[in-house]
Each structure stands twice: as C-alpha cells, then as structure tokens.
BAFI-3210 file (N, C-alpha, C; in Angstrom, 3 decimals, decimal comma, padded with zeros to 6 digits):
// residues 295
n [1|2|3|4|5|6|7|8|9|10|11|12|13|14|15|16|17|18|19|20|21|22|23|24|25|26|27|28|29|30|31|32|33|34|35|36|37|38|39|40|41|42|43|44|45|46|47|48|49|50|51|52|53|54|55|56|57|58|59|60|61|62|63|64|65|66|67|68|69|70|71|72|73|74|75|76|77|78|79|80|81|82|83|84|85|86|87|88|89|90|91|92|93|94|95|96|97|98|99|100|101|102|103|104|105|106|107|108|109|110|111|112|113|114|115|116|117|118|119|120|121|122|123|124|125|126|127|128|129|130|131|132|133|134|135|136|137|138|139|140|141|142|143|144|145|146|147|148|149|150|151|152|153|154|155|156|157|158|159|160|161|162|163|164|165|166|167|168|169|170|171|172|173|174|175|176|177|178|179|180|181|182|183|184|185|186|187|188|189|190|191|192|193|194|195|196|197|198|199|200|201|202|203|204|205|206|207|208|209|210|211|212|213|214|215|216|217|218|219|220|221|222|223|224|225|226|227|228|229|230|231|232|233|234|235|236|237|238|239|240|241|242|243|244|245|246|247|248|249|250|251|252|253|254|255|256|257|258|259|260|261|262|263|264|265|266|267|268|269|270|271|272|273|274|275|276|277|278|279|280|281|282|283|284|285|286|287|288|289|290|291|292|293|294|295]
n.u [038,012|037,292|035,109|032,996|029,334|027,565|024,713|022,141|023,739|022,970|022,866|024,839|025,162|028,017|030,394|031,977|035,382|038,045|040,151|043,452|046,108|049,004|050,602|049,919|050,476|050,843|047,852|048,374|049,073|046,447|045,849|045,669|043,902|042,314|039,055|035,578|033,918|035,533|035,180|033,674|029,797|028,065|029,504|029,851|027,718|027,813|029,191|026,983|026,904|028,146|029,441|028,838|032,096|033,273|032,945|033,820|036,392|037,147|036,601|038,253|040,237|040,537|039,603|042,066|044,041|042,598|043,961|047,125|047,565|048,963|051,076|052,694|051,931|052,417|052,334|049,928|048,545|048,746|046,874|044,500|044,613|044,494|041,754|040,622|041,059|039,092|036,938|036,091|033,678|032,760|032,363|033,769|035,662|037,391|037,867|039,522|041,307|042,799|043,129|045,170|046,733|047,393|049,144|051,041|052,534|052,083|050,396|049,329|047,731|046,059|044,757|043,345|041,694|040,136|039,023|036,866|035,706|034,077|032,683|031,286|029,534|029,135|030,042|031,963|033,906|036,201|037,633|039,982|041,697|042,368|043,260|045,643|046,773|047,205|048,973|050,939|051,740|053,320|051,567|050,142|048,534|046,527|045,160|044,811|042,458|040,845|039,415|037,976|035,986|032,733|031,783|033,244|031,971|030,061|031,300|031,528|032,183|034,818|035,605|036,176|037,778|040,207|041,138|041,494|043,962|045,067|045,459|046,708|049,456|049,666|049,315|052,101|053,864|053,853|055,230|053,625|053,672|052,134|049,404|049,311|048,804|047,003|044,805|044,523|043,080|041,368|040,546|039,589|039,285|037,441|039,185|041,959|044,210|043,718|043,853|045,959|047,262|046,362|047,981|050,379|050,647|049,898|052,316|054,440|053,820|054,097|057,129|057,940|057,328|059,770|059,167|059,927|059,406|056,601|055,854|056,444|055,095|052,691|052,579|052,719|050,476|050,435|050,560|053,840|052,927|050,721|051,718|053,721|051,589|049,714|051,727|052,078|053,558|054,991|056,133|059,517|060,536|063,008|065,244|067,907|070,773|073,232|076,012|078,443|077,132|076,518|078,156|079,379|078,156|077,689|078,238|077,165|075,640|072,853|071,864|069,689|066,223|065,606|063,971|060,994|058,035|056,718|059,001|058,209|058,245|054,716|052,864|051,460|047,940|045,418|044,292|044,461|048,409|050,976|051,742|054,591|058,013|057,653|058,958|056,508|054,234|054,169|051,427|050,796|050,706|049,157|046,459|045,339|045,426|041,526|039,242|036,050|035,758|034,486|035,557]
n.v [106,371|104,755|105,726|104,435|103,348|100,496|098,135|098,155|096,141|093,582|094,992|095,048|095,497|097,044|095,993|098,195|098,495|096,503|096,957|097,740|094,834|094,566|093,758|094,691|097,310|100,617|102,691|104,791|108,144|110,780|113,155|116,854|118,745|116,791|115,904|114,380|115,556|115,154|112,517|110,932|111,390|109,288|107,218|107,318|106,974|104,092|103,794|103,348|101,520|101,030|102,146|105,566|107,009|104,877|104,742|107,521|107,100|105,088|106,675|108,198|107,153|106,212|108,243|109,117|107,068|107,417|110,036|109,477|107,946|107,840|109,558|108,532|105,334|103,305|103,961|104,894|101,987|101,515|103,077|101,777|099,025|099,568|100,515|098,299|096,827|098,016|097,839|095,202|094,163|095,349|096,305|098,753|099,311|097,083|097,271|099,263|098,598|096,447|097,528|099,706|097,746|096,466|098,580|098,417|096,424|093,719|091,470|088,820|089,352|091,699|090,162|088,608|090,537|091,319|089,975|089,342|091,159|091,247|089,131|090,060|092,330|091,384|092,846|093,108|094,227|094,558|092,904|093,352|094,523|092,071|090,058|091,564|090,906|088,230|087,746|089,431|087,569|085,362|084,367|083,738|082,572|082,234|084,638|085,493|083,535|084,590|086,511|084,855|084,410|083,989|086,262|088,322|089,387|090,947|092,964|096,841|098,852|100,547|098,952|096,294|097,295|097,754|094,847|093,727|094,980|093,727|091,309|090,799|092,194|089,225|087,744|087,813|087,497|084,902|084,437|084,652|086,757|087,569|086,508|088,788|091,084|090,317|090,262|092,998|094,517|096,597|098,120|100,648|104,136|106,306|107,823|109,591|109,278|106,326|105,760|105,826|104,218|101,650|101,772|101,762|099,174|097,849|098,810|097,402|094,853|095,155|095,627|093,132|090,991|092,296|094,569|097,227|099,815|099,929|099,626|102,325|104,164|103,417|104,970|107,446|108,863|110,638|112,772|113,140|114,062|112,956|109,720|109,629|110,051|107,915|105,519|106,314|107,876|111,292|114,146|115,170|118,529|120,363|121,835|124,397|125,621|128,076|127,839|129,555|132,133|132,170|132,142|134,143|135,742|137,832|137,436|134,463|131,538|130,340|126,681|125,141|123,627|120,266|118,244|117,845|115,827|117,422|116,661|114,220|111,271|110,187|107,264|104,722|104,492|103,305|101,477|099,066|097,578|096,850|093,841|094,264|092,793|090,220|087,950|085,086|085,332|083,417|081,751|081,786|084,994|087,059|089,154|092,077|091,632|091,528|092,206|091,965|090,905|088,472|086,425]
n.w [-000,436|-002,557|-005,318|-006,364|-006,054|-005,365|-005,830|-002,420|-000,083|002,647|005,937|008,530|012,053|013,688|015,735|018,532|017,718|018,504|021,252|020,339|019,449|021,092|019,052|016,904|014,178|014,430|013,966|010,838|010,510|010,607|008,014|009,418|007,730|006,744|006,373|007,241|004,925|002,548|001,537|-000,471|-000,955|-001,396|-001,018|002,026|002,837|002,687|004,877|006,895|008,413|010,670|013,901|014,922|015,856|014,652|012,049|011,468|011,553|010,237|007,320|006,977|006,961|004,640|002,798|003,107|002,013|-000,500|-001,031|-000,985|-002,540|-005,459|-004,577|-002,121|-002,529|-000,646|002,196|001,877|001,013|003,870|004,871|004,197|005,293|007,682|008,105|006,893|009,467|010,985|009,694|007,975|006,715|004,648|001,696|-000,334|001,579|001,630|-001,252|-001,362|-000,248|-001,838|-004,004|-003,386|-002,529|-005,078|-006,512|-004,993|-005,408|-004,312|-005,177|-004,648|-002,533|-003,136|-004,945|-003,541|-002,275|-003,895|-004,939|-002,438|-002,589|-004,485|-003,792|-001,887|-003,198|-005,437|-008,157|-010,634|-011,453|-011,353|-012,905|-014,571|-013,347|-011,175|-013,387|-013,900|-011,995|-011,833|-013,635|-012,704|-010,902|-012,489|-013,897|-016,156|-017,880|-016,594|-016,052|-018,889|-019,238|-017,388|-019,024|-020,470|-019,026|-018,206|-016,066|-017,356|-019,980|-018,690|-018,056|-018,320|-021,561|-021,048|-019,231|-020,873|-022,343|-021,063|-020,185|-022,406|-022,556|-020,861|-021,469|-023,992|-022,705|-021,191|-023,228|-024,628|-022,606|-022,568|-024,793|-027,499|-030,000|-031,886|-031,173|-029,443|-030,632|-032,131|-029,913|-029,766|-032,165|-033,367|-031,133|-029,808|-027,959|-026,472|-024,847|-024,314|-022,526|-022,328|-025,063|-025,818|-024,385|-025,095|-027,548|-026,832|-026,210|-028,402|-029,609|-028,453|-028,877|-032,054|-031,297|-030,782|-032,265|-034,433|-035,820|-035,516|-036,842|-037,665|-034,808|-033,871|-035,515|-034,328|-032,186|-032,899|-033,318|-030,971|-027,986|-026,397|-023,731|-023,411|-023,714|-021,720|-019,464|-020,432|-019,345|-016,492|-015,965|-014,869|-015,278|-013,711|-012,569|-013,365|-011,332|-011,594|-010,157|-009,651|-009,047|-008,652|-008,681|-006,530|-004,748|-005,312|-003,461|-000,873|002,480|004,148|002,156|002,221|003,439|000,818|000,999|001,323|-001,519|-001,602|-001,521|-004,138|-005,898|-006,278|-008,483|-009,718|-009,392|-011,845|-012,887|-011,185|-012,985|-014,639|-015,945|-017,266|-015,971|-013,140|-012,941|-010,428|-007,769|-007,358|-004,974|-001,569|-000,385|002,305|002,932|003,661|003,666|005,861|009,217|010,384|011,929|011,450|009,109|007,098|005,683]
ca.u [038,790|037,124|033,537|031,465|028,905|026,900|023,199|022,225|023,668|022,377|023,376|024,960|025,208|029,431|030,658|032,937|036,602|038,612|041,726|044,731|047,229|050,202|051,829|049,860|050,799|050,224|047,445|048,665|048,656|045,726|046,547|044,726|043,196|041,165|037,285|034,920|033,692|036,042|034,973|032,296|028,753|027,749|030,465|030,383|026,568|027,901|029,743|026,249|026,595|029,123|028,889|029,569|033,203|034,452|032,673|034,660|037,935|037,475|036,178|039,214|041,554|039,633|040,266|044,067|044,355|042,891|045,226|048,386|047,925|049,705|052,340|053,105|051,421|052,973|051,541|047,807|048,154|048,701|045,921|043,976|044,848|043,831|040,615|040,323|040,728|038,093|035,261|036,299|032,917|032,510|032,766|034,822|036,748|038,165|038,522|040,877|042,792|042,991|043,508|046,581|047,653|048,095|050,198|052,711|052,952|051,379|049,991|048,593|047,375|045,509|043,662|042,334|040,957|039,234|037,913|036,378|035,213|033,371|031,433|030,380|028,745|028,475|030,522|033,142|034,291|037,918|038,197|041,079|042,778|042,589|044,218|046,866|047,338|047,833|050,389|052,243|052,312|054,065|050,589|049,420|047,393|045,091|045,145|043,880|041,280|039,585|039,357|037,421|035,014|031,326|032,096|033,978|031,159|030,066|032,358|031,466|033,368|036,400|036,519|036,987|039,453|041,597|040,952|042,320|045,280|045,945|045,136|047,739|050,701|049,516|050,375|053,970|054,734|054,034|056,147|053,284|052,871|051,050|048,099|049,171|048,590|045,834|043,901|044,175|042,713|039,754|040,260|039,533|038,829|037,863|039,915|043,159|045,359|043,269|043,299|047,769|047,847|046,496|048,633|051,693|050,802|050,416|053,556|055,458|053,371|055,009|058,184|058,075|057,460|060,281|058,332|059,943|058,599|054,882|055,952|056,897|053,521|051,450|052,741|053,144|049,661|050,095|051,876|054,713|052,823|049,954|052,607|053,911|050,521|049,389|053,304|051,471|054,954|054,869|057,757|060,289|060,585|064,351|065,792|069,060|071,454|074,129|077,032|078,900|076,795|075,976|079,934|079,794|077,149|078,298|078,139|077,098|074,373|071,842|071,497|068,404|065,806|065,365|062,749|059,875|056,620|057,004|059,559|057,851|057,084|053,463|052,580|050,503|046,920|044,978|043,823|046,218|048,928|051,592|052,194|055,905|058,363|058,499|058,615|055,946|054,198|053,592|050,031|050,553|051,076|047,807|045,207|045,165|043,736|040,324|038,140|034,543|036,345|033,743|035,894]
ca.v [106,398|104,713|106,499|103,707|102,457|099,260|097,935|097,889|094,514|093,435|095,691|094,805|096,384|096,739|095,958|098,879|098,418|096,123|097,865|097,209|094,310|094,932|092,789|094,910|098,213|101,837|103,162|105,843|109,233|111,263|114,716|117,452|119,001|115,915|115,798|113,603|115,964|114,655|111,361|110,955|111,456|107,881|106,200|107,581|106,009|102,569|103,204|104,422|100,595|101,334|103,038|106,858|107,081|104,013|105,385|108,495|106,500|104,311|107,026|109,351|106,568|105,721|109,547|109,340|105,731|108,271|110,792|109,497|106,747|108,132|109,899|107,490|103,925|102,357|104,998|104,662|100,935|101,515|103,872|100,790|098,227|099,906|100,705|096,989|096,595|098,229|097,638|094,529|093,493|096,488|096,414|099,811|099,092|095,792|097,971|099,850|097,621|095,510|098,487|099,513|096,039|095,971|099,544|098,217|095,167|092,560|090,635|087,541|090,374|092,375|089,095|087,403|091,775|092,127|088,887|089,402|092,513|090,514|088,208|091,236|093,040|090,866|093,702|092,394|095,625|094,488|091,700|093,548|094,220|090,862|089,561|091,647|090,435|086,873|088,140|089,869|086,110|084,599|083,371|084,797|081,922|082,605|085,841|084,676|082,162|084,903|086,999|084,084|083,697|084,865|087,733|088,962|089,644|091,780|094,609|098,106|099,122|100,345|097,177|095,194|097,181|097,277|093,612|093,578|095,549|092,707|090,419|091,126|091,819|088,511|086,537|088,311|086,711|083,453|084,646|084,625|087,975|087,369|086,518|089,828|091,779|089,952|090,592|094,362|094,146|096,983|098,075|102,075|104,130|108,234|108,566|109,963|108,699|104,896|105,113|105,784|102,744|100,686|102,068|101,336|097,888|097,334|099,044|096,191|093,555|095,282|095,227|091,896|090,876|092,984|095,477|098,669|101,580|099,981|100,330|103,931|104,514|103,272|105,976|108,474|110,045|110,512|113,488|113,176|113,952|111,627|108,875|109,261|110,112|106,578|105,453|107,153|108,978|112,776|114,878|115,848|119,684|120,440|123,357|124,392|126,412|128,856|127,909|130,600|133,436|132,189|132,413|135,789|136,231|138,263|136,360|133,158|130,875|129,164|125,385|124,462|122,527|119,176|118,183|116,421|115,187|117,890|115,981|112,453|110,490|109,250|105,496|104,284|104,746|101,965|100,676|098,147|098,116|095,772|094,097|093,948|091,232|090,089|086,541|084,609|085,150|082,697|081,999|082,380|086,212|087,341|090,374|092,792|090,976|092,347|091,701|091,698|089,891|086,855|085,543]
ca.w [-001,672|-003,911|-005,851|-007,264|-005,089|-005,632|-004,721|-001,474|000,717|004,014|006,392|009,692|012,594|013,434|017,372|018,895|017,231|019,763|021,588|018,788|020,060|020,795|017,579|015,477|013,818|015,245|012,928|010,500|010,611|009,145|007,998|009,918|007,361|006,485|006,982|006,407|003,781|001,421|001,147|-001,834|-000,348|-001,502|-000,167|003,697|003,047|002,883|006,112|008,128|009,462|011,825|015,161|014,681|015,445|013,856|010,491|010,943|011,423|008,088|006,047|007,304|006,292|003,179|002,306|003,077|000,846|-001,933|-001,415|-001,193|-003,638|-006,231|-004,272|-001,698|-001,987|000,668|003,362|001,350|001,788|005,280|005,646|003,894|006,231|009,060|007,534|007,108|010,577|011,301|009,078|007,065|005,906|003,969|000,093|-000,172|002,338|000,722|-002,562|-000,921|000,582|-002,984|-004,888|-002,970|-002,447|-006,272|-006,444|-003,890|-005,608|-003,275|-006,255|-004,199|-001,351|-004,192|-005,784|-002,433|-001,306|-005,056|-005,073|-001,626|-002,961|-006,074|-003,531|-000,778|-003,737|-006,963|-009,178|-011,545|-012,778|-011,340|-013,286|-015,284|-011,730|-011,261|-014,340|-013,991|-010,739|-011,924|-014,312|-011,606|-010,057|-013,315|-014,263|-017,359|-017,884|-015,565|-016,662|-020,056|-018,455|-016,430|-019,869|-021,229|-017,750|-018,005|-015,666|-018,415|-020,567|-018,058|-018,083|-019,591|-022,804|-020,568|-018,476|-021,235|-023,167|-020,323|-020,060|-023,310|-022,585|-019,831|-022,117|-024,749|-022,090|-021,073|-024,734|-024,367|-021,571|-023,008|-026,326|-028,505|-029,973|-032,821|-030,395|-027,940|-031,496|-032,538|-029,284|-029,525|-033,337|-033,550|-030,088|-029,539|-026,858|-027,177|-023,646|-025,017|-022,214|-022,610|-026,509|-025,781|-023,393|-026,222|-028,709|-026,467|-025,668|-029,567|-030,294|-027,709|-029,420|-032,946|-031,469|-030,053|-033,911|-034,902|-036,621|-034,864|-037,737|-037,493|-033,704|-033,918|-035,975|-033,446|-031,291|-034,047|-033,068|-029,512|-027,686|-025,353|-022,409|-023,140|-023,669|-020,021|-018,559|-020,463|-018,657|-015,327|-015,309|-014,739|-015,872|-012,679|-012,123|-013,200|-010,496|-012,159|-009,468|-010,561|-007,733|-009,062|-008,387|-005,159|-004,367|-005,362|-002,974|000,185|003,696|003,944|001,571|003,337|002,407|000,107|001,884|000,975|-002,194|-000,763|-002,281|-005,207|-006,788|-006,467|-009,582|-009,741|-009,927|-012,529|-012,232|-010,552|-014,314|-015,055|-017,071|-017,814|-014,570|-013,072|-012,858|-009,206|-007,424|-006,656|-003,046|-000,877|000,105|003,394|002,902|003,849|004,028|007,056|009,868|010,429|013,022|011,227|008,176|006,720|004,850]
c.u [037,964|035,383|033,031|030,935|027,793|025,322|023,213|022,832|023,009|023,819|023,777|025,459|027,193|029,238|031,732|034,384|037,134|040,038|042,857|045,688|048,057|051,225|050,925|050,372|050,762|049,508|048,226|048,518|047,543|046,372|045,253|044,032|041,800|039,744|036,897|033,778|034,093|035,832|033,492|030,840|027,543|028,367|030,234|028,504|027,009|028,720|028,833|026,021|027,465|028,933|029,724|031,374|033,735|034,177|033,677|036,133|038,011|037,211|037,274|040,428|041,756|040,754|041,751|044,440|044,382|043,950|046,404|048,591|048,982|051,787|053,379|052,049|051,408|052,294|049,921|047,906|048,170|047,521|044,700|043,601|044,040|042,209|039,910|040,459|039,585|036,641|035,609|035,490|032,113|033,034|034,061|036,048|038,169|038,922|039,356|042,009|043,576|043,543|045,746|047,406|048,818|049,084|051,279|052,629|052,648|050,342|048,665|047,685|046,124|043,992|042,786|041,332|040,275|038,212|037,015|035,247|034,072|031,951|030,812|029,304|028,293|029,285|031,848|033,807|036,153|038,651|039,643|041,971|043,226|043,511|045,427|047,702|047,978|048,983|051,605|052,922|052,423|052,714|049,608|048,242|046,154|044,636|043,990|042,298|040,179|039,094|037,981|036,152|033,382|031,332|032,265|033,203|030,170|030,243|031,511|032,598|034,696|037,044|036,760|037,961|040,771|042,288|042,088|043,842|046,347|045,932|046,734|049,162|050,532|050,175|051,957|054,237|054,690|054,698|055,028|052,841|051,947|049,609|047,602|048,405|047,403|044,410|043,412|043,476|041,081|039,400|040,608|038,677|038,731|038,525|041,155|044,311|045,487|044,043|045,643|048,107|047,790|047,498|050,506|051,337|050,644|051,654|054,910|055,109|054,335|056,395|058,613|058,464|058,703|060,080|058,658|059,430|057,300|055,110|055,840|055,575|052,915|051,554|052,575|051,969|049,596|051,335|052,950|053,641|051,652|050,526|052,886|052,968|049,706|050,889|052,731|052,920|054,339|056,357|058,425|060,632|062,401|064,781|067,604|069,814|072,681|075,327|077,700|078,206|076,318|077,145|080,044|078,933|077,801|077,478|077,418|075,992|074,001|071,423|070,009|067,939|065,725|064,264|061,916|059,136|056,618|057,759|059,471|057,550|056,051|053,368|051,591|049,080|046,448|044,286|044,916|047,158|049,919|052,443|053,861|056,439|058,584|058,276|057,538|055,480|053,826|052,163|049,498|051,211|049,728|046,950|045,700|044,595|042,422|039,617|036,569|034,822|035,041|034,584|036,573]
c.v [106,021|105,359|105,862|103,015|101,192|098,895|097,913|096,752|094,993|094,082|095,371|095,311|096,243|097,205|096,669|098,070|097,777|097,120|096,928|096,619|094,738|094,706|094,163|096,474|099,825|102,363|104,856|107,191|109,994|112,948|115,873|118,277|118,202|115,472|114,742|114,067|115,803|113,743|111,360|110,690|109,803|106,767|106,501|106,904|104,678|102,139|103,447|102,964|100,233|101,924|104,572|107,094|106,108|104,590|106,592|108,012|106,075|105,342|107,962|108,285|106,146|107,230|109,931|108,288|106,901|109,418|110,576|108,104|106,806|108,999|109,229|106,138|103,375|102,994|104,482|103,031|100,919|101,829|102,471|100,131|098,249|100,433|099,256|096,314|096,621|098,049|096,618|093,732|094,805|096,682|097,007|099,607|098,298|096,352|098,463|099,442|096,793|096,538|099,228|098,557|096,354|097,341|098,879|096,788|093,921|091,867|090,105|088,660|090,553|091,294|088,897|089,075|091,516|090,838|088,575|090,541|091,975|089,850|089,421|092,332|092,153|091,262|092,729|093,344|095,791|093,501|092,252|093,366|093,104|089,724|090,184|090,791|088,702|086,969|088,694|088,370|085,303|083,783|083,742|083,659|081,900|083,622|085,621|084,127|083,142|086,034|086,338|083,603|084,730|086,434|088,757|090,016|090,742|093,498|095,536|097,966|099,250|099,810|096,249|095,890|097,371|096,125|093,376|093,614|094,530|091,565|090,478|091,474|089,943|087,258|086,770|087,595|085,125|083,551|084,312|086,104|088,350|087,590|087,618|090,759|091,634|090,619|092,218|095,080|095,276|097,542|099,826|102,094|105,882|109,139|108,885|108,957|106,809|104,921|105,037|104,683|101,288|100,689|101,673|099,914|097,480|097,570|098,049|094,879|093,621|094,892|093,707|091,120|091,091|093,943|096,839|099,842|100,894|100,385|102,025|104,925|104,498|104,328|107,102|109,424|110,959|111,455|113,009|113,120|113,000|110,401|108,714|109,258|108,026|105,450|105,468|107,377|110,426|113,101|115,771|117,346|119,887|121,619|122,997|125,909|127,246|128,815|128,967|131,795|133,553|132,070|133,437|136,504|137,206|137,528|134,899|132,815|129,881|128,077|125,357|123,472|121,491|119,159|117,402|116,115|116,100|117,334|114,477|112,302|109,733|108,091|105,569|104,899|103,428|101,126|100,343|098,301|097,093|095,420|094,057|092,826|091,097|088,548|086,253|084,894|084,170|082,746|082,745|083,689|086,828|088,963|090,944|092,183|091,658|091,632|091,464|091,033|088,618|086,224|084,445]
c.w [-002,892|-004,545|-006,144|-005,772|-006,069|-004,921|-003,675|-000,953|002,037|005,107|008,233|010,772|013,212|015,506|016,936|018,115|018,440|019,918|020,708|019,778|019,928|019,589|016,560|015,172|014,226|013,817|012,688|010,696|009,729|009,287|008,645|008,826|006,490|006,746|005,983|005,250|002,714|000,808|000,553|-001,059|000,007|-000,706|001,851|004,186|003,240|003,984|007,202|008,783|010,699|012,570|014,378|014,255|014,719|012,285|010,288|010,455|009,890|007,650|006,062|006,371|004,975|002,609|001,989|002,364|-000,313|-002,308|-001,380|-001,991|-005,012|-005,747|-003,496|-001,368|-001,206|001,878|002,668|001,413|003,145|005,850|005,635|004,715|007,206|009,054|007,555|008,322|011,294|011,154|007,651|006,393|005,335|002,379|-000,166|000,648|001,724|-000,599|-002,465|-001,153|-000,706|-004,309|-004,458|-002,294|-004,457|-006,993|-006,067|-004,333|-005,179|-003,954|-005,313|-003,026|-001,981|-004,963|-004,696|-002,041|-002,819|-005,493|-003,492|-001,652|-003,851|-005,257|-002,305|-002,093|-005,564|-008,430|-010,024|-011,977|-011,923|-011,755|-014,194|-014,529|-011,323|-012,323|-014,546|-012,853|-010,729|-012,792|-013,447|-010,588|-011,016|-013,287|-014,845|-017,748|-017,820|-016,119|-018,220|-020,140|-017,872|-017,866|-020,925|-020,456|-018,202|-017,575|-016,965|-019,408|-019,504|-017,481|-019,229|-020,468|-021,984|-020,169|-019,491|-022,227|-022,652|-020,065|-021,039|-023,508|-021,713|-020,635|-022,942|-024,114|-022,272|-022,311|-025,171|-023,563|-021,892|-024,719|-027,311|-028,995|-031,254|-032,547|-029,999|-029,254|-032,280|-031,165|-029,118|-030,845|-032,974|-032,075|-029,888|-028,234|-027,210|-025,966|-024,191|-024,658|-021,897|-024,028|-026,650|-024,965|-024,481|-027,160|-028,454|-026,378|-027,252|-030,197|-029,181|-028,387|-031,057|-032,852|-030,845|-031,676|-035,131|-035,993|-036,101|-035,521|-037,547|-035,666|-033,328|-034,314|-035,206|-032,591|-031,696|-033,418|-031,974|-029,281|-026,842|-023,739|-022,294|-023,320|-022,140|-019,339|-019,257|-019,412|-016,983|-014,996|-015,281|-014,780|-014,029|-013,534|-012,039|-012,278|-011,147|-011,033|-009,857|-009,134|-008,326|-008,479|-007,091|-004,363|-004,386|-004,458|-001,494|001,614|003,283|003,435|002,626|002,318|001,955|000,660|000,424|-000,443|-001,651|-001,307|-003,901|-006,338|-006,875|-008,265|-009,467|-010,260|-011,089|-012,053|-011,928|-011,752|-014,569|-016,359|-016,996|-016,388|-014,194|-012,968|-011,475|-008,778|-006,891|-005,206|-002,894|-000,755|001,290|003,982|002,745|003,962|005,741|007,882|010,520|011,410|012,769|009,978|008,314|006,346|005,980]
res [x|x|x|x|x|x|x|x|x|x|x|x|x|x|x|x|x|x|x|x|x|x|x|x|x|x|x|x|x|x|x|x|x|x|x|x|x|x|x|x|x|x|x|x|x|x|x|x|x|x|x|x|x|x|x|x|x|x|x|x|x|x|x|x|x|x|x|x|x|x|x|x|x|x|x|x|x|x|x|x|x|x|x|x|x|x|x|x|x|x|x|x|x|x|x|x|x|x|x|x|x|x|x|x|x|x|x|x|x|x|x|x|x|x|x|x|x|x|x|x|x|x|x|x|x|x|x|x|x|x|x|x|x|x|x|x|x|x|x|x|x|x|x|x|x|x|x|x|x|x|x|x|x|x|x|x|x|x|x|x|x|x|x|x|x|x|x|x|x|x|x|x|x|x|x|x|x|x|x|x|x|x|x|x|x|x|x|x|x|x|x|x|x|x|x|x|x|x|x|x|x|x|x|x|x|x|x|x|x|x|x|x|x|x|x|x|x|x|x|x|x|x|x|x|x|x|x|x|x|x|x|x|x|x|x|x|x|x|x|x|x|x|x|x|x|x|x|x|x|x|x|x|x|x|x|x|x|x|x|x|x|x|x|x|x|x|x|x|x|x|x|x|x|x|x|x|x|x|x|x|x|x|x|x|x|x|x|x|x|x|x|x|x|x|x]
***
C-alpha cells in the first residue's frame, strides 16, 4: 500500500509464519486478480527479508489495504492486520496497519502503529497523522505539543501545512479560534484539493468567530467538486426509475440488483483532516498481535 520507501535498516532474516491460533481471525480474502505486480517496485524490496511465500502474502495484503481503503476501510484494515501478523518488523507494514487504524477510527491503535513506524525507520513525515490522532482522543493538546516538537521542523512543505490544518482544528476544540485562524495566517499550497482543505478549515475558524461572509469568501474561489474532494466526499450516482412505464411493461419486471461498491461514498484521504468526535480508547486496545513485533 503504501509508496515511500526509506534508507536502508538492518535487515533480518523472518522465521516461517506460525500456523494461525485458533482465537485469532481467518485471514482475509485477496481478490484473484491481485499480483504482486501491483505493489510499488520499491516497496516489495523492503519485503526481500522474508522467506518467498510469506513476502507474497504481505505484499498481496499490502495491495488489498491499498485498494479498498477508500471504499471499504474496515476490510483494508483487516487486510493490514494480517499483514502485521506476518511481517511486523517491517516499516510498511506498520504504515499500513496505522494508516488504516486511523480511517476506521482506532485513534489510540493508529498512534502506538505510526509511532512504531517513526522508530523502525527514523521518518516523521506522519507527524500530522499523529496529531490528529491525539485529537481524535479528546487531546488536542498534545496535538499542539507535537506541532511544537523538533520532528516538526522536519516535515516537507506539505507535512507541515497539513500539520497546520491539524493544528488549527486543534485551537477549536479548545474554543480558541482566534489562535485556529491565526495558525493558518500565510498558509498556501498550489495542490487545489490541499489549498480547499485550508480554505475550509479557515472558513470554520471564520465561523467559529462569527464572521460567516469572510467564511463564505474563503470558499468563494473553490469549485463544488474540489470542496467535496477537499470533504473526501464523492458525489452518489442518482438512478431515477419510471415505475409507471415499467407497469406498462408487458409480463413481468425483473427486480434491480442490489447497488454495491458503485454507490459507496469515499473516506477521506489518509491526510488528515479534522478528526471525529469519538470516546476515548482504552490503552489496553492494542495493535494486531504479530509474531516478529519488537516492540
């Protein structure tokens, strides 16, 4: 799933996959037209420390995380998981798993895989992911705090103006929006559906203010569909039926199948965005258990 690779690490050699206990899950299905041609040429390098087949397994499930991340999350964390079963001292792997942790909501899940991810390769370039992720656990604070960490300074231009973008939810949730409006102050981007994520998160900071026409402005430049694509909505596919003429039809109408994946709405994209409201997890709500796992 995921395309960036990172310097070399020390490379270790991976023992056969143990036979899956009974408590644990039946790994997912992959779809048969899936090869390990799909998976980015770089990436299926950072699995050549695995025995043959287990490399195929992760990089098959890797492949199916990327594709059904947007349509169904919950299945691409699955594929994740079981990926992390297999080869859990593997950078990518972890990214996965932390990436669609923080789709499906699994906040505390999401932090402990991207900060496992941080110390197997060094990268920081999820420190935004991360701060949303403390916002999704009523702890914008933090959020804030890791905004202000060395790492930070770190980030390319897009990591930190997403940073930003977490940043500025972030002073909303503590009712200051003065701050949320202050932090987005000078903050462009020449990605269309980036430079509309900013422009919404200042036009919530406006209306937080009660400023709804500077609100309205901020949007003013921006079309409709880059609005929902910054949203990561996609417009549903209206089918409009004419019961009538299908009464007038002679012998009998055959029922309309079902809509299936065609009429999904797409999640967000995995660049954060203003996290949701949900409760607190527990701690002890843990990672996939993995069998080559350091941590």
């Amino acid at each position: 799933m995921p395309r960036k690779t990172y310097g070399d690490s020390e490379r270790r050699s991976s023992r056969p996959p143990q036979q899956l206990r009974e408590d644990r899950p039946p790994a997912p299905e992959i779809d048969p037209d899936v090869t390990m041609a799909d998976l980015d040429r770089q990436v299926r390098g950072r699995l050549r420390g695995l025995s043959k087949e287990n490399a195929e397994k992760v990089g098959l499930h890797l492949v199916m995380a990327g594709r059904l991340l947007d349509s169904d999350p919950e299945l691409a964390y699955e594929h994740a998981a079981e990926a992390v079963r297999r080869a859990g001292r593997i950078d990518i792997v972890r990214e996965a798993a932390g990436i669609t942790a923080y789709r499906t909501g699994r906040f505390a899940e999401a932090l402990r895989e991207l900060r496992t991810v941080r110390r197997l390769n060094g990268s920081s370039e999820h420190l935004p992911l991360m701060a949303d992720c403390e916002r999704g656990l009523g702890r914008p604070e933090r959020a804030i705090d890791l905004a202000h960490s060395p790492e930070a300074k770190e980030l390319d231009e897009a990591g930190k103006v997403e940073l930003a973008i977490v940043v500025s939810g972030a002073r909303l949730d503590l009712g200051d929006a003065e701050a949320a409006l202050a932090t987005l102050a000078h903050l462009e981007s020449r990605d269309r559906v980036v430079a509309a994520r900013v422009a919404q998160a200042r036009a919530s900071a406006l209306e937080a203010l009660g400023r709804g026409e500077d609100a309205q402005a901020a949007l003013a430049g921006f079309s409709e569909e880059e609005l929902r694509a910054a949203s990561g909505e996609t417009e549903e596919e209206l089918v409009v039926v004419d019961l009538a003429e299908l009464d007038d039809e002679d012998g009998p109408t055959e029922e309309a199948p079902p809509r299936g994946a065609e009429g999904a709405v797409a999640e967000a994209d995995a660049t954060p965005g203003p996290a949701q409201e949900l409760e607190p997890l527990e701690d002890s709500e843990s990672a996939p258990s993995t069998e080559e796992t350091t941590e």
